[in-house]
N, CA, C and O atoms as CSV, one atom per row, in Angstrom:
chain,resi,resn,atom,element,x,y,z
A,1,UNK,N,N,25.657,2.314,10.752
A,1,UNK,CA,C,26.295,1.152,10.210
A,1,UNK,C,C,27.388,1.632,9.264
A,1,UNK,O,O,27.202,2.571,8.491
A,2,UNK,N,N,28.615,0.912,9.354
A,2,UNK,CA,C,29.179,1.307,8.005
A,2,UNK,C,C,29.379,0.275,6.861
A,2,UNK,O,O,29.147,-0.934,6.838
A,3,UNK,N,N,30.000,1.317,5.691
A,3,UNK,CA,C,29.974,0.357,4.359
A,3,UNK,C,C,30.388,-1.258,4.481
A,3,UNK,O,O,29.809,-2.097,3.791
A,4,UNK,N,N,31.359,-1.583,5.350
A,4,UNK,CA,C,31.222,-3.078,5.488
A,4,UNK,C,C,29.775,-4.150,6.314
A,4,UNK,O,O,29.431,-5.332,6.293
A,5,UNK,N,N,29.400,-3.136,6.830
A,5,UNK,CA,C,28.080,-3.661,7.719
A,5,UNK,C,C,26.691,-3.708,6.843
A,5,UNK,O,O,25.615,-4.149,7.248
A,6,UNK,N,N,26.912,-3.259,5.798
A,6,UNK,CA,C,25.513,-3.367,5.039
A,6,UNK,C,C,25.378,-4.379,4.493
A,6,UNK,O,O,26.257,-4.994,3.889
A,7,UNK,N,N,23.862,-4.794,4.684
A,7,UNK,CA,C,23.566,-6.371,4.513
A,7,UNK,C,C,23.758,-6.819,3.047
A,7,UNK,O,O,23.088,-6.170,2.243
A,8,UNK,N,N,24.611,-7.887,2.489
A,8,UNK,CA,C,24.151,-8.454,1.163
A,8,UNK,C,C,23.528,-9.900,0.642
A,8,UNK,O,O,23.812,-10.700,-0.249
A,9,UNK,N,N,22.359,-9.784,1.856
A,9,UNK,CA,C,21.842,-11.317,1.756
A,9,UNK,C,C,21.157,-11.934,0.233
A,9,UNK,O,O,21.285,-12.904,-0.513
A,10,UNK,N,N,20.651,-11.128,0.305
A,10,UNK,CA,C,19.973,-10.752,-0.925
A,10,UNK,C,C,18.078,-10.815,-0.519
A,10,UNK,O,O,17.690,-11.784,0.135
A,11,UNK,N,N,17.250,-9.949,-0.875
A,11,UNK,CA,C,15.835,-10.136,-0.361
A,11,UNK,C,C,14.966,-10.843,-1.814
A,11,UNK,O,O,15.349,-10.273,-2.835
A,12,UNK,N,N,14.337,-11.494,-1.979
A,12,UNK,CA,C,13.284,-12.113,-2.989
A,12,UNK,C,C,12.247,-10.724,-3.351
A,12,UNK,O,O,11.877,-10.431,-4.488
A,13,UNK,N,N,11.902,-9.995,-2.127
A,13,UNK,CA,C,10.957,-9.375,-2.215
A,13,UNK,C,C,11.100,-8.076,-3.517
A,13,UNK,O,O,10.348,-7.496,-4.300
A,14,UNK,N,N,12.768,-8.081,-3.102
A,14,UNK,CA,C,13.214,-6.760,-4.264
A,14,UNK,C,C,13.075,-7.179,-5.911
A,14,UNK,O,O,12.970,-6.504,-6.935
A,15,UNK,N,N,13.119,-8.404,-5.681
A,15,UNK,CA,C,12.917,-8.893,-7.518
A,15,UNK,C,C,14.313,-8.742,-8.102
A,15,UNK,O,O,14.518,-8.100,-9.133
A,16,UNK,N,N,15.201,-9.315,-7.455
A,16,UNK,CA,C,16.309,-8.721,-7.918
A,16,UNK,C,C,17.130,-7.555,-7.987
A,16,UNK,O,O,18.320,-7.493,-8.295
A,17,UNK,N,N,16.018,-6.250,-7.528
A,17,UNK,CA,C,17.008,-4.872,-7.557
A,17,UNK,C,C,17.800,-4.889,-6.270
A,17,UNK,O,O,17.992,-5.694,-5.359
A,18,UNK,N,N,18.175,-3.669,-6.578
A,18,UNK,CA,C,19.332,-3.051,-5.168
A,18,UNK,C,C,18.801,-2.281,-4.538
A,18,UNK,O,O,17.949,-1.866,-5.323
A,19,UNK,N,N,18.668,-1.728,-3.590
A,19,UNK,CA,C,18.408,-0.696,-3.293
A,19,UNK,C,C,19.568,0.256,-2.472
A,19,UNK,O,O,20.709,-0.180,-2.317
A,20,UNK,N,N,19.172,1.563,-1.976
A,20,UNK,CA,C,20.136,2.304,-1.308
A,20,UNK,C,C,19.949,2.887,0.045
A,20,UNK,O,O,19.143,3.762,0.360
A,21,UNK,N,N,20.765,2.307,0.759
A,21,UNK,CA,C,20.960,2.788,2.125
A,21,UNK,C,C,21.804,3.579,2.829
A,21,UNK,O,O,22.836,3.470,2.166
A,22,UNK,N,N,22.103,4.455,3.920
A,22,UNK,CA,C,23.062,5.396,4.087
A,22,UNK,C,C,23.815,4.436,5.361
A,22,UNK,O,O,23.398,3.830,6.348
A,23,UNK,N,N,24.870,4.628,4.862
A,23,UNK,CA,C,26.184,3.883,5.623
A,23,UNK,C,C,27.162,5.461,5.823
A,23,UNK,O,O,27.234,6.579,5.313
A,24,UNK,N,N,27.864,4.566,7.026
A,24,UNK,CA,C,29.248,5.540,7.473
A,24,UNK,C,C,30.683,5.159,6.680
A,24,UNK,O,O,31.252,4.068,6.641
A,25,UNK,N,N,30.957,6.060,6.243
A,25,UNK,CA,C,32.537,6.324,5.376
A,25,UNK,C,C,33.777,5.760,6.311
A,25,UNK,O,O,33.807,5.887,7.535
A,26,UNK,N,N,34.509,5.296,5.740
A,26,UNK,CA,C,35.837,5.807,6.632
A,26,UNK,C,C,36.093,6.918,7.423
A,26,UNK,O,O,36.507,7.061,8.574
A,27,UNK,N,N,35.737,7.694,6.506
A,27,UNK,CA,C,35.904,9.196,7.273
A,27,UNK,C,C,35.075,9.654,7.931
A,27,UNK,O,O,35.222,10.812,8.323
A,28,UNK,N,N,33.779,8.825,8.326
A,28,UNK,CA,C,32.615,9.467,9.116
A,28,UNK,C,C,31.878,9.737,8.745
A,28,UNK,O,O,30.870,9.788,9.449
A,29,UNK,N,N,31.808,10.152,7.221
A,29,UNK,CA,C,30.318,10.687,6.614
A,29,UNK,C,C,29.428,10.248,5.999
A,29,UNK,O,O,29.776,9.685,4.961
A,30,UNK,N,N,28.254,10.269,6.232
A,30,UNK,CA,C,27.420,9.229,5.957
A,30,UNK,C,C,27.008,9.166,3.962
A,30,UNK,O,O,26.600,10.138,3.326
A,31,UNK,N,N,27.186,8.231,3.571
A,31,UNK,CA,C,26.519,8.445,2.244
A,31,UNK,C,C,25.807,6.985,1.729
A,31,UNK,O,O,25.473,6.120,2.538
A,32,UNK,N,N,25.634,6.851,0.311
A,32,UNK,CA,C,24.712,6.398,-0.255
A,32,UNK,C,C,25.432,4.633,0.039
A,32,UNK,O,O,26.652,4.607,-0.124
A,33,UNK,N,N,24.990,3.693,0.309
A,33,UNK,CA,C,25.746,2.417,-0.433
A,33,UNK,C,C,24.385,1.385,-1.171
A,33,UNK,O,O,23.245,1.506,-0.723
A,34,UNK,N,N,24.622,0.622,-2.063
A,34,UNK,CA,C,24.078,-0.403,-2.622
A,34,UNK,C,C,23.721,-1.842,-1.790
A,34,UNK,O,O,24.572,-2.727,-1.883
A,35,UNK,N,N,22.849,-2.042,-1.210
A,35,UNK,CA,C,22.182,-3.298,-0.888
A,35,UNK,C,C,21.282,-4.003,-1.182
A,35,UNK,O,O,20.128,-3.587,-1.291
A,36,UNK,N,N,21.649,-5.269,-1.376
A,36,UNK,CA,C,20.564,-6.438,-1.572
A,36,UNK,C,C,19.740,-6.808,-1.018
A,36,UNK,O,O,18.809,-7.491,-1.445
A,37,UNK,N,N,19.947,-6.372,0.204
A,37,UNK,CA,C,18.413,-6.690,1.573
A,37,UNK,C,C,18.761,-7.532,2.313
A,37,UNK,O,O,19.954,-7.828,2.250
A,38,UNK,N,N,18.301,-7.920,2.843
A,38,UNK,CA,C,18.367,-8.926,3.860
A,38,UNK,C,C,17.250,-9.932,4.628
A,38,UNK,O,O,16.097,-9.521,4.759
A,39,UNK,N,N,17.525,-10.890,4.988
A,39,UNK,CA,C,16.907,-11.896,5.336
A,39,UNK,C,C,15.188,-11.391,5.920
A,39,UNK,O,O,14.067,-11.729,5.540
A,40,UNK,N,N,15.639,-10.508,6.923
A,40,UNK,CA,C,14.908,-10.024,8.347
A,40,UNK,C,C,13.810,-9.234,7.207
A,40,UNK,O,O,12.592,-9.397,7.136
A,41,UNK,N,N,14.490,-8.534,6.550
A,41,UNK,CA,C,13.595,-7.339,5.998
A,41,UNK,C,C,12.577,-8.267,4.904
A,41,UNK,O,O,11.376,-7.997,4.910
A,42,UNK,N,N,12.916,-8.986,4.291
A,42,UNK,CA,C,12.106,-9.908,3.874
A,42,UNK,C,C,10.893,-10.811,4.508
A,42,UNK,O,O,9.684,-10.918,4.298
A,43,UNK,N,N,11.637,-11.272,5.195
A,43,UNK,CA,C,10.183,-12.115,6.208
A,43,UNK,C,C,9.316,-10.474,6.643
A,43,UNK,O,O,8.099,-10.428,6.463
A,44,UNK,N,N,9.906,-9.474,7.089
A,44,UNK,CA,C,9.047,-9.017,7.610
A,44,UNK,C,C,7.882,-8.111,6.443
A,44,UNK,O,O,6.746,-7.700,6.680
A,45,UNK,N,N,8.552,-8.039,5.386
A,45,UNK,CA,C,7.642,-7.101,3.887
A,45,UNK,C,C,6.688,-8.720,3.856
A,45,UNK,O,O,5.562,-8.650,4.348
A,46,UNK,N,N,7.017,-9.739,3.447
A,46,UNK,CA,C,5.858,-10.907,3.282
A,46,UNK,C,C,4.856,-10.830,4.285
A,46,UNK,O,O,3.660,-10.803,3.994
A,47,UNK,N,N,5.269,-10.796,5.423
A,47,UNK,CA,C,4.225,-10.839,6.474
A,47,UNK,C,C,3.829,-9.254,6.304
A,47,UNK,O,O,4.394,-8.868,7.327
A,48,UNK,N,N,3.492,-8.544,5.970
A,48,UNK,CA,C,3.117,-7.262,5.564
A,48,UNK,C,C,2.133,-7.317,4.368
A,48,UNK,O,O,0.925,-7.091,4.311
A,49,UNK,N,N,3.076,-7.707,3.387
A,49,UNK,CA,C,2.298,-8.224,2.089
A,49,UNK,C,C,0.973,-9.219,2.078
A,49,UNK,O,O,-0.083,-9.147,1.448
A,50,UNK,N,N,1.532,-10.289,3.151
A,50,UNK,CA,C,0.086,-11.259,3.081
A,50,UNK,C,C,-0.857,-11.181,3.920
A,50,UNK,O,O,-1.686,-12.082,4.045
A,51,UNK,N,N,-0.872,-9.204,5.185
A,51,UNK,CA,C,-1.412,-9.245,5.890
A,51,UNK,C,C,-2.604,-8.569,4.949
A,51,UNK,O,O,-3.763,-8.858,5.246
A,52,UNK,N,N,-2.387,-7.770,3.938
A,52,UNK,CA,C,-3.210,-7.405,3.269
A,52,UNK,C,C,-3.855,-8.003,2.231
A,52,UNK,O,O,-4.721,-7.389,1.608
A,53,UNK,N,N,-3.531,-9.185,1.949
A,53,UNK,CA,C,-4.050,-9.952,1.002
A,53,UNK,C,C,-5.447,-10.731,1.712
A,53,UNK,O,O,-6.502,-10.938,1.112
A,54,UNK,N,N,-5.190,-11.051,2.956
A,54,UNK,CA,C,-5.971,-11.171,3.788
A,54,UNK,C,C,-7.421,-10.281,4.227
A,54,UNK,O,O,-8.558,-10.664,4.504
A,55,UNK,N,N,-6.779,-8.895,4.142
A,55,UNK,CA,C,-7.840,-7.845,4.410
A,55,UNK,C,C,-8.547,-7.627,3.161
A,55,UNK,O,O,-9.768,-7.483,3.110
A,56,UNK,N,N,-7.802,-7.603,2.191
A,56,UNK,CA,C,-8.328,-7.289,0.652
A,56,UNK,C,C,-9.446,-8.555,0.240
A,56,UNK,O,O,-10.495,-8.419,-0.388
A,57,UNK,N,N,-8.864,-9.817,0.806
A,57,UNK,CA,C,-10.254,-11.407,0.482
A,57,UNK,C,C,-11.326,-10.814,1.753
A,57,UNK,O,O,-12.365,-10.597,1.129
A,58,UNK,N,N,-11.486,-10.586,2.662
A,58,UNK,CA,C,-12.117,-10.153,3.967
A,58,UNK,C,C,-12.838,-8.861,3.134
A,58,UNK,O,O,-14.065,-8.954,3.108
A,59,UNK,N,N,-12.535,-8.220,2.766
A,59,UNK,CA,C,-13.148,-7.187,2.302
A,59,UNK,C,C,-13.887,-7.550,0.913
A,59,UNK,O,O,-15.092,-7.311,0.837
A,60,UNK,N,N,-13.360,-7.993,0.056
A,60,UNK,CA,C,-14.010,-8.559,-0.983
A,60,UNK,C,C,-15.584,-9.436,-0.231
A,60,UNK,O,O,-16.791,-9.228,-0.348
A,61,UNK,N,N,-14.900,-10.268,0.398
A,61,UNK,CA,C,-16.845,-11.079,0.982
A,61,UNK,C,C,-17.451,-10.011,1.716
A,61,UNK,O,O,-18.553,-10.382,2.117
A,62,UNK,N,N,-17.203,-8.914,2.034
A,62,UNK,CA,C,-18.107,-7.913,2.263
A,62,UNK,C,C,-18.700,-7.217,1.693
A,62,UNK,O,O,-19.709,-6.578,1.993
A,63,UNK,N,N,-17.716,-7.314,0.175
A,63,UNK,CA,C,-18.273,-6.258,-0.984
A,63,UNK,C,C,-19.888,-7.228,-1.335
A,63,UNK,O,O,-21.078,-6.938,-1.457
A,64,UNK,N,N,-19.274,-8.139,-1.376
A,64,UNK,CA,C,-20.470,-9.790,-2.287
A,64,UNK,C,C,-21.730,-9.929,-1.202
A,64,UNK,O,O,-22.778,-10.532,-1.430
A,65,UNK,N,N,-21.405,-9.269,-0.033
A,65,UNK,CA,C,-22.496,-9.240,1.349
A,65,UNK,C,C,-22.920,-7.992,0.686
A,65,UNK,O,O,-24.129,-8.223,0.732
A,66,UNK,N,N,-22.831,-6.706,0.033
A,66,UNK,CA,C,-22.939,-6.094,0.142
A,66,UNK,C,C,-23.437,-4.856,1.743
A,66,UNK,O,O,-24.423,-4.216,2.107
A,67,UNK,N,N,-22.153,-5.099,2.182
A,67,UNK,CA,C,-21.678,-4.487,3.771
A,67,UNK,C,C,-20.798,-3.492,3.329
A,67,UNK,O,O,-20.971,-2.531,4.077
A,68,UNK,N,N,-20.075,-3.273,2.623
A,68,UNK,CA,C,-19.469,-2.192,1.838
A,68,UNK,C,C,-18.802,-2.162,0.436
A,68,UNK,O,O,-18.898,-3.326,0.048
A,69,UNK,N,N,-18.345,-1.632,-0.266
A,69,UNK,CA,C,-18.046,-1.397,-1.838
A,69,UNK,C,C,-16.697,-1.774,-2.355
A,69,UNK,O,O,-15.907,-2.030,-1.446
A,70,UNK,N,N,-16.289,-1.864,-3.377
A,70,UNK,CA,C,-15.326,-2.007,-3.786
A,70,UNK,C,C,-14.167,-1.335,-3.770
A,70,UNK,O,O,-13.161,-1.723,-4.365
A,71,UNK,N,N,-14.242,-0.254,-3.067
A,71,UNK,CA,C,-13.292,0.815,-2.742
A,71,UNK,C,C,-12.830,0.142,-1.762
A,71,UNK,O,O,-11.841,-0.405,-2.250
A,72,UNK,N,N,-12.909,-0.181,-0.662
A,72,UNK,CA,C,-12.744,-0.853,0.606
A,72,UNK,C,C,-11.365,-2.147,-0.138
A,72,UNK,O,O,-10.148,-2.044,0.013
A,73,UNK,N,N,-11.932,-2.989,-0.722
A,73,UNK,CA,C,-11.497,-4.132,-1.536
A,73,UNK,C,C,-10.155,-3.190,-2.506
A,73,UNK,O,O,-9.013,-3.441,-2.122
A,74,UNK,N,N,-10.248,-2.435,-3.383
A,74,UNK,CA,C,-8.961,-1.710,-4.073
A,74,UNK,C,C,-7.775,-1.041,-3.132
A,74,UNK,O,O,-6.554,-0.950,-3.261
A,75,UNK,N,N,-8.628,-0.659,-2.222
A,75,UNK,CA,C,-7.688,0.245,-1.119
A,75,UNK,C,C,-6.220,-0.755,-0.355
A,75,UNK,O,O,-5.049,-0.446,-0.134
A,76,UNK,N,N,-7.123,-2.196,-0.104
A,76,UNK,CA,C,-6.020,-3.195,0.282
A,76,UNK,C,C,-5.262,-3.819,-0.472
A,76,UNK,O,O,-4.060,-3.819,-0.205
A,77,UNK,N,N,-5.692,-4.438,-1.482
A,77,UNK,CA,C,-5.189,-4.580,-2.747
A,77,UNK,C,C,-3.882,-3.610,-3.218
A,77,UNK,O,O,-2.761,-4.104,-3.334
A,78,UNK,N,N,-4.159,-2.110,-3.490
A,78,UNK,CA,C,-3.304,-1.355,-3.632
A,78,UNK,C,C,-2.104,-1.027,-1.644
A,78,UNK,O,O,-1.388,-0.109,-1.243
A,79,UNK,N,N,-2.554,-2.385,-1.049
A,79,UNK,CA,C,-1.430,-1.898,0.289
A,79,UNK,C,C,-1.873,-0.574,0.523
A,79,UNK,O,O,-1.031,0.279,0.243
A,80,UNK,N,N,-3.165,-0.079,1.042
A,80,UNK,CA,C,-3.056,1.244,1.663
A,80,UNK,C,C,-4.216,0.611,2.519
A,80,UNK,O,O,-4.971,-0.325,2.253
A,81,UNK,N,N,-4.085,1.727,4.059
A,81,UNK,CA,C,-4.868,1.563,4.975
A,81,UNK,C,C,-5.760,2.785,4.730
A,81,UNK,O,O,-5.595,3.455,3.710
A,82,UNK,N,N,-6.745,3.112,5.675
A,82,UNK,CA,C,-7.712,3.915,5.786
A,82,UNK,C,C,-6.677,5.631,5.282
A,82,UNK,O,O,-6.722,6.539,4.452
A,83,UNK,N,N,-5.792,5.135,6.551
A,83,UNK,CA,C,-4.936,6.829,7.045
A,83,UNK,C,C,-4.183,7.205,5.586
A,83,UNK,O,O,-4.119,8.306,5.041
A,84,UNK,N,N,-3.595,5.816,5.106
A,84,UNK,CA,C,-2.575,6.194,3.714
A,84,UNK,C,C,-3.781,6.914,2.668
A,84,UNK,O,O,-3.506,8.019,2.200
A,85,UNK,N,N,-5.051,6.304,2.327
A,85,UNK,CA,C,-5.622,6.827,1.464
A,85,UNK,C,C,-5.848,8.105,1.798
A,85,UNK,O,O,-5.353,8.999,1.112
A,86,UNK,N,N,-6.759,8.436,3.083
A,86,UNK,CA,C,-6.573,9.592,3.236
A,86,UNK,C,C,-6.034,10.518,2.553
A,86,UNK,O,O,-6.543,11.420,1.888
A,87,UNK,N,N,-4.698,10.175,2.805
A,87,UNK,CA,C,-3.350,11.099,2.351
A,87,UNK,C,C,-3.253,11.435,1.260
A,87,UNK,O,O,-2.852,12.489,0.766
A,88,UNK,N,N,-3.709,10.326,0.745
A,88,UNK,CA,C,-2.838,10.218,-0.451
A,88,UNK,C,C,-3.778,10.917,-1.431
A,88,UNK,O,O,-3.376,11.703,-2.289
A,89,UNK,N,N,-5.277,10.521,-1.219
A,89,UNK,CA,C,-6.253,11.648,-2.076
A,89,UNK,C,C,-6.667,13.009,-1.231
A,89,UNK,O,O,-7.304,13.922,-1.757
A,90,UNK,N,N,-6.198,13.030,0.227
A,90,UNK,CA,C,-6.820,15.057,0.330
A,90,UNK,C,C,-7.700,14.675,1.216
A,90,UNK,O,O,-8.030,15.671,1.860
A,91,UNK,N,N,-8.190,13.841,1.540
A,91,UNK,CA,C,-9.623,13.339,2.023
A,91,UNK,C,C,-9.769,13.164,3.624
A,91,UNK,O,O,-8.988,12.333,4.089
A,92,UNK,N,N,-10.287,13.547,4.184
A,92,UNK,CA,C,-10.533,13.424,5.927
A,92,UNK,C,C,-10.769,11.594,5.785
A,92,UNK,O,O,-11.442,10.980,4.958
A,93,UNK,N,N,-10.017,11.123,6.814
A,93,UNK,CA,C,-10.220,9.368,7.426
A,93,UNK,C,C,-11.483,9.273,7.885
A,93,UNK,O,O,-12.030,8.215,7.572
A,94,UNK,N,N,-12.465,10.416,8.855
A,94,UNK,CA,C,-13.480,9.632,8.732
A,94,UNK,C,C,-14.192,9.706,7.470
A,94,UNK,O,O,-14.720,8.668,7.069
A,95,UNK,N,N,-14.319,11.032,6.603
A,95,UNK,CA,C,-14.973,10.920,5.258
A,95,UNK,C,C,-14.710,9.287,4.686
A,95,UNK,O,O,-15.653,8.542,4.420
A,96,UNK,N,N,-12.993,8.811,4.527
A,96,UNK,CA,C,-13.025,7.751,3.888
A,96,UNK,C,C,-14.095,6.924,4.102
A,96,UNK,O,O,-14.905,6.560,3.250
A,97,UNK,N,N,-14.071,6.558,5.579
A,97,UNK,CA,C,-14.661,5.529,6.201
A,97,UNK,C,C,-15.603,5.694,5.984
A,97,UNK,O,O,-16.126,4.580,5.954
A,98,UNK,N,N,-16.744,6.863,5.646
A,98,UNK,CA,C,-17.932,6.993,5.975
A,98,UNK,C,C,-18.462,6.685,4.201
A,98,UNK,O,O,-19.604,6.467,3.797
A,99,UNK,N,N,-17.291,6.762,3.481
A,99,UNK,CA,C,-17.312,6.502,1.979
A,99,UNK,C,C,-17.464,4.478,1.440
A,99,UNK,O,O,-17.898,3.911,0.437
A,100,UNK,N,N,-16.881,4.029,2.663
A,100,UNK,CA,C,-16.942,3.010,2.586
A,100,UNK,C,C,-17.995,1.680,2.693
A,100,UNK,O,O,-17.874,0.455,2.702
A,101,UNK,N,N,-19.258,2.805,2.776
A,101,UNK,CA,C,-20.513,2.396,3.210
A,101,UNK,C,C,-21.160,2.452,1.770
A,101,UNK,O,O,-20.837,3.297,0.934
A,102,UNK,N,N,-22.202,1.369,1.543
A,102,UNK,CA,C,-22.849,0.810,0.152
A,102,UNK,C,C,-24.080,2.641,0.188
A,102,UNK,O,O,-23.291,3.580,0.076
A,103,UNK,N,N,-24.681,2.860,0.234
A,103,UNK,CA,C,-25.300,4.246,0.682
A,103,UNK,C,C,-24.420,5.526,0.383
A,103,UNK,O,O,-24.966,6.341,-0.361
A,104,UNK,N,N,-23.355,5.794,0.762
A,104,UNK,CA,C,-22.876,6.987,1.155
A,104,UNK,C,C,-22.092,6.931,-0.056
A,104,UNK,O,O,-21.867,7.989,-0.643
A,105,UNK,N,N,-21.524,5.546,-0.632
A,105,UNK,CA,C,-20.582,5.419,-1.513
A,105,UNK,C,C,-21.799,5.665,-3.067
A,105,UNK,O,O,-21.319,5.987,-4.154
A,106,UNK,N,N,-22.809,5.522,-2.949
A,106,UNK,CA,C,-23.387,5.455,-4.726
A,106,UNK,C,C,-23.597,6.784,-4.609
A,106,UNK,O,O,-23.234,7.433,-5.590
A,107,UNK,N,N,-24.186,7.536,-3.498
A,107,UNK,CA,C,-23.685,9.469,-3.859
A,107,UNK,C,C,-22.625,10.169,-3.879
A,107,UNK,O,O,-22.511,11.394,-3.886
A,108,UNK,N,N,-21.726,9.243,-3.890
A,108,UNK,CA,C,-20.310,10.091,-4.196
A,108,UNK,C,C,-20.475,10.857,-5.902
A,108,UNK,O,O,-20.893,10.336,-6.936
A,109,UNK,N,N,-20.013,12.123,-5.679
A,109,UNK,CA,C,-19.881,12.667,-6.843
A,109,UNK,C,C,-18.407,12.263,-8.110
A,109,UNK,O,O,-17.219,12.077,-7.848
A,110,UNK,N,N,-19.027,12.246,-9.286
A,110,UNK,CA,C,-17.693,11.778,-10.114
A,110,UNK,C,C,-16.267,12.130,-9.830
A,110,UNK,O,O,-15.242,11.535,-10.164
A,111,UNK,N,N,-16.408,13.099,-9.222
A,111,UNK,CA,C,-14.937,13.959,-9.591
A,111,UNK,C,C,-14.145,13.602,-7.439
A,111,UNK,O,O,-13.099,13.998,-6.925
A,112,UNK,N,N,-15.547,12.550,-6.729
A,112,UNK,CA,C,-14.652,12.135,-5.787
A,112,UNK,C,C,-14.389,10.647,-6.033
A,112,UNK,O,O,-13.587,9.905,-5.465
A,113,UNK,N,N,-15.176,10.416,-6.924
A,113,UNK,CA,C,-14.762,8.694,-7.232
A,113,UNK,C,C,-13.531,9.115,-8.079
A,113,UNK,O,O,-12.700,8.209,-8.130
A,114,UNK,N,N,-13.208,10.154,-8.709
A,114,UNK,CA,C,-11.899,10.173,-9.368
A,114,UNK,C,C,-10.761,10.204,-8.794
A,114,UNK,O,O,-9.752,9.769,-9.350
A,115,UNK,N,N,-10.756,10.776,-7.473
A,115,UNK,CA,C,-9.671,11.401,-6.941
A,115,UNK,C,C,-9.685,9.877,-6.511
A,115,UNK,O,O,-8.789,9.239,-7.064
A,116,UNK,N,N,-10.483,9.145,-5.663
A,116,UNK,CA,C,-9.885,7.765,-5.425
A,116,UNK,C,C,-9.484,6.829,-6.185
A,116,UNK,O,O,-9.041,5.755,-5.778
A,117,UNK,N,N,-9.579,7.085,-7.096
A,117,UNK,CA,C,-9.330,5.698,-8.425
A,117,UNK,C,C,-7.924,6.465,-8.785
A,117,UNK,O,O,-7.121,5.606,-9.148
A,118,UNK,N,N,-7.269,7.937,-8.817
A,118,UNK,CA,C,-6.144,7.859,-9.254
A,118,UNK,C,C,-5.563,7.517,-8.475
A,118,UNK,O,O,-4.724,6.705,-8.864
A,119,UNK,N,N,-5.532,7.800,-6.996
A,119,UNK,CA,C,-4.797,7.480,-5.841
A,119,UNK,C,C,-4.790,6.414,-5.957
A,119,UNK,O,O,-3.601,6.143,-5.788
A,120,UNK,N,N,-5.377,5.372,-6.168
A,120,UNK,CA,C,-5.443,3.626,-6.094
A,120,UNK,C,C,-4.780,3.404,-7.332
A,120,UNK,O,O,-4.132,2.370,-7.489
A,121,UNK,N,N,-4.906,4.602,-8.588
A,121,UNK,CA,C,-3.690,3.747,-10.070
A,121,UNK,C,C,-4.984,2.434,-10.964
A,121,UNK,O,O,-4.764,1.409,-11.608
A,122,UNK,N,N,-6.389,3.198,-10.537
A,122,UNK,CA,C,-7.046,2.313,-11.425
A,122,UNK,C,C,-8.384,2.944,-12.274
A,122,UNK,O,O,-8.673,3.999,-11.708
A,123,UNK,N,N,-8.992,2.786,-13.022
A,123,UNK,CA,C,-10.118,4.038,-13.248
A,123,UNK,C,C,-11.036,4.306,-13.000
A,123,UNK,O,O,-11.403,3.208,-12.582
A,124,UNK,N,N,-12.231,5.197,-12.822
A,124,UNK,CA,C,-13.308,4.797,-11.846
A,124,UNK,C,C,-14.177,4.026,-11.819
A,124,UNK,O,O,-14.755,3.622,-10.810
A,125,UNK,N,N,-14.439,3.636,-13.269
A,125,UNK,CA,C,-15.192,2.124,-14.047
A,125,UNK,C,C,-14.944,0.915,-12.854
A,125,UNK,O,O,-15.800,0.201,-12.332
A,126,UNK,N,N,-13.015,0.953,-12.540
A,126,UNK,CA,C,-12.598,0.017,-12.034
A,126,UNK,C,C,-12.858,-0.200,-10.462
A,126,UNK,O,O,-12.888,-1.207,-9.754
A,127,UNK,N,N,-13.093,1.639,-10.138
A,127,UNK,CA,C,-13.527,1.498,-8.559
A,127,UNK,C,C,-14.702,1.314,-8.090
A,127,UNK,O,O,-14.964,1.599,-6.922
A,128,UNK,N,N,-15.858,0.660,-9.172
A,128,UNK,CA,C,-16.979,0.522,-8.843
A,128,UNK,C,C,-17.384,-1.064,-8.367
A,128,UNK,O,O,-18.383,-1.507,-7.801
A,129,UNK,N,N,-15.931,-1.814,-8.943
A,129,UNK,CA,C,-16.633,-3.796,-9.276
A,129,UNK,C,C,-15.175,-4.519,-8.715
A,129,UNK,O,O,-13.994,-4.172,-8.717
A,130,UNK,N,N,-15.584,-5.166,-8.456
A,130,UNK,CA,C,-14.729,-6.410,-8.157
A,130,UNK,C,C,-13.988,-6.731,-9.378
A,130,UNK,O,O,-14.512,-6.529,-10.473
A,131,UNK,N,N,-12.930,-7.166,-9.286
A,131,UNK,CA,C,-11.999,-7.712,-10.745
A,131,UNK,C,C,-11.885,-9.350,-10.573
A,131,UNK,O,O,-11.298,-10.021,-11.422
């Protein structure tokens, strides 16, 4: 795309910021430009956003079934799937999963309930309960 082709619809989702996208120069070379977002990219982050709000209430009445823990419930909440957490704490996907079980999850040792509560941005007090 070039610098005249970048969208300035403006997106809700950004809260007002800009963000930066790489556009083509006059001269061909690609660099930084300033955009507001656009329409498309919006509908599609909401429908993203409220697909997990969805999984995060779905998961919550499972926590209250006690069918699995509150980790399950923070993980969506914080927008991460099974694979992102993974990642993001070090951790094998099936370990997650197998962490996600009321059993497997109260023998987790402190220092693995830690690594998930920083990855999630909450403390481990917080990765034990419903808010």
């Amino acid at each position: 795309m070039r610098d005249d082709e970048v969208p300035q619809e403006g997106n809700a989702t950004l809260g007002g910021q800009r963000k930066a996208v790489y556009a083509r120069a006059a001269d061909g070379r690609l660099h930084l430009v300033s955009s507001a977002g656009w329409e498309v990219e919006e509908i599609v982050t909401r429908q993203a956003v409220d697909e997990f709000h969805k999984l995060a209430e779905a998961a919550r009445q499972r926590v209250l079934a006690g069918t699995s823990v509150a980790l399950e419930y923070h993980m969506y909440r914080a927008r991460m799937d099974i694979p992102l957490l993974a990642q993001a704490t070090g951790i094998w996907q099936w370990r997650v999963r197998r962490h996600l079980r009321p059993a497997v999850f109260a023998r987790l040792t402190a220092r693995l309930r830690a690594r998930y509560a920083t990855a999630l941005g909450i403390t481990p007090a917080q990765l034990e309960q419903l808010p």
